[in-house]
C-alpha positions as CSV (number, residue, x, y, z in Angstrom):
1,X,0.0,0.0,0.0
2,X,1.3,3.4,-0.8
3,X,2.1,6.7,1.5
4,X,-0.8,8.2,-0.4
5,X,-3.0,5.5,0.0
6,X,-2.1,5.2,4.0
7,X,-2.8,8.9,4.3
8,X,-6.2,8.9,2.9
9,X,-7.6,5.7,4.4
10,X,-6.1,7.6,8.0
11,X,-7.5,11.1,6.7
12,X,-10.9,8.9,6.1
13,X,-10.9,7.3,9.2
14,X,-10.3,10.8,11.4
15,X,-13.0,12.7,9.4
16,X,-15.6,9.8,10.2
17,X,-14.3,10.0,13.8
18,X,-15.0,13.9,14.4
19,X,-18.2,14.2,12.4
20,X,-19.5,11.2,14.7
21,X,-17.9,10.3,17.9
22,X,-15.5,12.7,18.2
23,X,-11.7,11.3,18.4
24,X,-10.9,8.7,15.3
25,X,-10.6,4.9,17.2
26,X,-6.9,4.4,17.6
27,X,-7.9,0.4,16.5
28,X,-11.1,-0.8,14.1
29,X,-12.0,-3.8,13.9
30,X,-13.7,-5.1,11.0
31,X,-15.4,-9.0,11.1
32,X,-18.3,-10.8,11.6
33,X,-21.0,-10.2,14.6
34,X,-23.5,-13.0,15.5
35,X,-25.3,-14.7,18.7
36,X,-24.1,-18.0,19.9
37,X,-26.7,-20.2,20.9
38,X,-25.3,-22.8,23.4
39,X,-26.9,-25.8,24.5
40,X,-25.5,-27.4,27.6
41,X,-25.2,-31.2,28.1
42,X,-28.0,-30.4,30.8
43,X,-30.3,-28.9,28.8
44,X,-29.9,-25.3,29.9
45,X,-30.0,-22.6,27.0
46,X,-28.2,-19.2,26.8
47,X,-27.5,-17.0,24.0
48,X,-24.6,-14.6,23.8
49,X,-23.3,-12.0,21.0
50,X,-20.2,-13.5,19.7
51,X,-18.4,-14.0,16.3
52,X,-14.6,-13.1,15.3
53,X,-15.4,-9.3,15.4
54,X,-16.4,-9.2,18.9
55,X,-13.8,-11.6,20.1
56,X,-11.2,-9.3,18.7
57,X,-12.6,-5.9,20.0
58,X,-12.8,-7.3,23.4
59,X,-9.9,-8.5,23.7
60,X,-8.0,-5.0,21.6
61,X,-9.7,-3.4,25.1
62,X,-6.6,-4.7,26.6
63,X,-4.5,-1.9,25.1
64,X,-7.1,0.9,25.0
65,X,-10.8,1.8,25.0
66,X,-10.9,3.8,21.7
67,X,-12.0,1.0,19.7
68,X,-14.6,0.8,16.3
69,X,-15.6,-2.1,15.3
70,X,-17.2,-2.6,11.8
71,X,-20.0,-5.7,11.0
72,X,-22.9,-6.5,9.1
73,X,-25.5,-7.8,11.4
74,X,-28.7,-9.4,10.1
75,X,-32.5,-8.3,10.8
76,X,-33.2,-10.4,13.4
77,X,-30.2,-9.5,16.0
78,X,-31.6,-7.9,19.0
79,X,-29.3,-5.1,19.9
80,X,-28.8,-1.7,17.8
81,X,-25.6,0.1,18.0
């Protein structure tokens, strides 16, 4: 990737950040959003968000908290952002 093309993917990134939420995220996170439905050997049933997007941003709020992540979630998933 070139200089130019670093500086306007960062230029991009900062202009979404102020016209938004203020700050540009110092990491984003783009992958995949769902909701795990687990089934334990007992029978008990829990659902919670998960996928490879989520996994990564929670674990990216080991080294800071200004974090954006980026998915595609379907209709049916309960939570709005």
């Amino acid at each position: 990737m070139s200089n130019s093309t670093n500086y306007s993917v960062s230029s991009r990134l900062e202009s979404i950040g102020r016209q938004r939420h203020g700050p540009a995220p110092a990491i984003v996170i783009v992958g995949h959003v769902s909701l795990d439905d687990v089934t334990a050997a007992d029978g008990r049933r829990s659902v919670h968000v998960g996928g490879s997007g989520y996994a990564a941003a929670v674990g990216a709020t080991l080294m800071c908290r200004n974090i954006a992540l980026i998915s595609r979630t379907g209709s049916d998933f309960p939570f709005k952002c």
